[in-house]
C-alpha positions in Angstrom: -289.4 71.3 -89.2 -290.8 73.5 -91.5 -294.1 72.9 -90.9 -293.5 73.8 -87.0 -292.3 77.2 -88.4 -295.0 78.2 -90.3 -297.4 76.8 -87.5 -295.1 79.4 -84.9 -295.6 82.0 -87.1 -299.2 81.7 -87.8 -299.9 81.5 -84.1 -297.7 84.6 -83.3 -299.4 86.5 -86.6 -303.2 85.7 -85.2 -302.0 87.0 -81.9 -300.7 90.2 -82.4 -303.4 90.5 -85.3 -306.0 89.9 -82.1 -304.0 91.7 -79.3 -303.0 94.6 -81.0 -305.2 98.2 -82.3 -306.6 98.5 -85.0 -303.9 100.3 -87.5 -300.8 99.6 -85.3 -299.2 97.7 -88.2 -299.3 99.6 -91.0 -300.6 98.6 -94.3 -302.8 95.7 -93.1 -299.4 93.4 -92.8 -300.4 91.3 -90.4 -303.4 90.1 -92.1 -301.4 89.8 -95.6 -299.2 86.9 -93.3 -301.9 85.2 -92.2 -303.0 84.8 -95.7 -299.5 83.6 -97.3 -298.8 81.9 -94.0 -302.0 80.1 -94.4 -301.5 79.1 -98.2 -297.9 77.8 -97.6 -299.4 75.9 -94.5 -302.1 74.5 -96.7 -299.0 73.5 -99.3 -297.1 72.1 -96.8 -298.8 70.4 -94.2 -302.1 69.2 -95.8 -302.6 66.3 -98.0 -305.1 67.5 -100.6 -306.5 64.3 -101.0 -307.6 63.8 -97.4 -308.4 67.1 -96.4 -311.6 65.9 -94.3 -309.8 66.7 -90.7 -308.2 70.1 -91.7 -311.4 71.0 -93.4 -313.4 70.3 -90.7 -311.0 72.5 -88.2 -311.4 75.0 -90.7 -315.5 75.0 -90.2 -315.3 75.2 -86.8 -312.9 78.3 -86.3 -314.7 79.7 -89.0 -318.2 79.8 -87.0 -316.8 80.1 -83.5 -314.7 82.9 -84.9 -317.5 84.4 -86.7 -320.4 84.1 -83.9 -317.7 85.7 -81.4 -318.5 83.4 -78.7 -315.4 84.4 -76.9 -316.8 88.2 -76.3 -318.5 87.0 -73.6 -315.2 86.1 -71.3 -315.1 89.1 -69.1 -311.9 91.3 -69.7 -309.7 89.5 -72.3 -312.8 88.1 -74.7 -312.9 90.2 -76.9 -308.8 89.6 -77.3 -309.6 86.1 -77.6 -312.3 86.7 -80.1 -309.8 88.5 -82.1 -307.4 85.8 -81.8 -309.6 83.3 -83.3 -310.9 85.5 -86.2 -307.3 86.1 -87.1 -306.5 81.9 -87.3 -309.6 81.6 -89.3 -307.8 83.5 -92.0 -305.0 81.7 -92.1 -307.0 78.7 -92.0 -309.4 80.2 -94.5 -306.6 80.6 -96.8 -305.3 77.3 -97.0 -308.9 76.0 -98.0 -307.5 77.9 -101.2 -304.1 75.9 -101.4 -306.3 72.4 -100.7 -308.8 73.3 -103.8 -305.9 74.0 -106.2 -303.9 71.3 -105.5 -306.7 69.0 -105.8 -307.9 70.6 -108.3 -304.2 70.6 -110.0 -304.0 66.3 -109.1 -307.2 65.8 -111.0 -306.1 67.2 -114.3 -302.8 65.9 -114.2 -304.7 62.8 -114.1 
């Protein structure tokens, strides 16, 4: 269950982070959630010792987010576009949580 949560609430963050102008939220908010929603996503639902499926998600946002390949759609593209670079931090941002936990299981030993 909680994992469906902090899934719902990434999704919503990236969307209003992609929908909405730039400064509408004050003080950067929305991208501060993605981040901590992205780290406790990459606590909770990724096993840090097979990582290979998330981290290969994470790739792919990451360059179809980064070419903006979705600027192209007439009208709402470059909403989508947006969309997409905002999941990529989430996504990002649980790469961190995967290293430190792996990181954490090999010196515990």
């Amino acid at each position: 269950m909680g994992n469906r949560v902090v899934v719902g609430l990434t999704a919503l963050a990236a969307v209003l982070h992609g929908v909405l102008p730039e400064g509408m939220i004050p003080g950067n908010f929305l991208a501060l959630a993605l981040v901590v929603l992205g780290l406790v996503w990459g606590y909770m639902g990724v096993d840090a010792e097979d990582a290979t499926a998330y981290l290969a998600v994470v790739i792919g946002v990451g360059m179809a987010g980064s070419s903006d390949v979705l600027a192209i759609v007439p009208v709402i593209g470059g909403w989508l576009d947006g969309i997409v670079d905002a999941a990529s931090m989430a996504l990002y941002s649980g790469v961190a949580t995967v290293l430190a936990l792996r990181t954490w299981n090999r010196v515990k030993g």
